[in-house]
N, C-alpha and C positions, 0 to 999 in steps of 0.2 A: 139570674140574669147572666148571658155571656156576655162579655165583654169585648168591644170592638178593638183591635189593638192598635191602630195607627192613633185614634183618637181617647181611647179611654173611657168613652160612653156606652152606654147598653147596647146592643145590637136585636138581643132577645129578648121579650116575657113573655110570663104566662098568667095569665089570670084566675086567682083560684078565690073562690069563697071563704070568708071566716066568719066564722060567729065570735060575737063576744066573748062566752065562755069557753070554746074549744081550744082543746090539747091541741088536737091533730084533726087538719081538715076532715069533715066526716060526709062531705061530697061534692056534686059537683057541682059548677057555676048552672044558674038556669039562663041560659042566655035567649031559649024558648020565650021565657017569660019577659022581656026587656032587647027584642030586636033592635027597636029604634033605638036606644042608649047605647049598646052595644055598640054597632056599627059607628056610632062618633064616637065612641071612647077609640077603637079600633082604628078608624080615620086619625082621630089627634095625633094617636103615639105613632103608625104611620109618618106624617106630617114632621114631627120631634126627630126622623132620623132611625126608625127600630124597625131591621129589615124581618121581623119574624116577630108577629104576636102567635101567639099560643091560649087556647080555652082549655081550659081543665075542665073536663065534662064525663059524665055517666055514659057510659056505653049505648046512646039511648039514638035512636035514628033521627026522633025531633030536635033533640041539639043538634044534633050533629048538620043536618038541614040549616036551623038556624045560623050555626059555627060557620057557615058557605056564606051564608046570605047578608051577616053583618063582615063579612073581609078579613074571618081570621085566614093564620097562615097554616096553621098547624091545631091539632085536637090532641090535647093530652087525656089519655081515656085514664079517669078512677080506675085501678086494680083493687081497691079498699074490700071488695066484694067477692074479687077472684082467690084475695089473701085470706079474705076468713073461712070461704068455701073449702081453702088447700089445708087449714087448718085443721077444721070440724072434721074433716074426711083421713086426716092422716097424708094426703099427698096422694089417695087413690083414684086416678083416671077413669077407675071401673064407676065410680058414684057419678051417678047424673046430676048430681049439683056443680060439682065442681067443671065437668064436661062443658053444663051450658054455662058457666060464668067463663071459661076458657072459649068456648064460641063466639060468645058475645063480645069479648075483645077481639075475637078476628072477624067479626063481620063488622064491626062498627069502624077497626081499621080499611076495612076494604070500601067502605061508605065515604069513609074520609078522602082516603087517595081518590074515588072515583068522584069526587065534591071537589076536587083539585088542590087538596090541603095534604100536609103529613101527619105521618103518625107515630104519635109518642105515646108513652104510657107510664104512668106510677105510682106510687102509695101502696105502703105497705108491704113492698117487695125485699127478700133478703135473700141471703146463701139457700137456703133451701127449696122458694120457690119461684125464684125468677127464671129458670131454665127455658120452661113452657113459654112464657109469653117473653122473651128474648128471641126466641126461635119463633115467633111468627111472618110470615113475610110482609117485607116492606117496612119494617116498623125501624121508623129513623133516629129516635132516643126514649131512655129509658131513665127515669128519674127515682133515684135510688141514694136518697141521702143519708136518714137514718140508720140505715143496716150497716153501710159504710164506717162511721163515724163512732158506733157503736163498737164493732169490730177494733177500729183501731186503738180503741185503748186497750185491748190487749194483744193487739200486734204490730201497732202499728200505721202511719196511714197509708203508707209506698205498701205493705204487704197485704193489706184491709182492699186497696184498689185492686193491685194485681190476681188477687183472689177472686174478685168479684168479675175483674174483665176475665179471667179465663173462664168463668162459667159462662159467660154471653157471650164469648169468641168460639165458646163448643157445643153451644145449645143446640 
């Protein structure tokens, strides 16, 4: 959540699924599935003062439809998918797996902005393969907490950031 700073209230969320037992979100909100709840939840927090709701969704066109039509502000597309693809492959561009999980985040961004929402993206992203999808166009944040935080216990958190924003300032 950002923080509104004259008042100290939230400004932003995003809405992400969890399951009871999960580590780490393992995907995306179905907002497909639950239009009508949506859209009031999305109106409430609206209503509360929160200039920017955010869905955490799968790169998928039917959310992303749906993410328009109940009044989000923004689509945080799951990278969960583009991050294991970068793995399994070694970070090879040449593998068509990895290619179409890196298109799928740029078309479902372009789905977004043209659905009149932003585009964000996260999970599972670190020093090694956030490059690609930083360097997409248009994409207005990049949620990258883990890798961060992880870094900085051995370097630091001012050195763990700075590292991380020069690789997204040179993508």
């Amino acid at each position: 959540t950002r923080l509104h700073a004259a008042h100290g209230s939230p400004q932003m969320v995003t809405l992400v699924p969890e399951k009871r037992q999960e580590l780490t979100t393992e995907g995306g909100l179905n907002v497909a599935g639950g239009e009508k709840r949506m859209k009031n939840i999305v109106a409430r927090l609206h209503r509360a003062g929160l200039t920017t709701v955010s869905a955490f969704v799968a790169p998928d066109r039917r959310q992303i439809a749906a993410a328009a039509k109940a009044g989000f502000d923004a689509c945080e597309f799951h990278t969960g998918p583009y991050a294991r693809a970068f793995e399994l492959t070694g970070g090879d561009f040449a593998s068509p797996r990895l290619m179409d999980e890196l298109e799928a985040l740029a078309s479902a961004g372009d789905a977004a902005l043209n659905a009149g929402m932003r585009f964000h993206a996260g999970h599972a992203l670190n020093y090694v393969n956030v490059r690609p999808v930083a360097a997409l166009p248009e994409l207005a944040e990049l949620h990258i907490g883990h890798a961060i935080v992880s870094r900085a216990v051995f370097t630091g958190l001012r050195g763990a950031v700075a590292e991380m924003l020069r690789l997204i300032e040179t993508a």
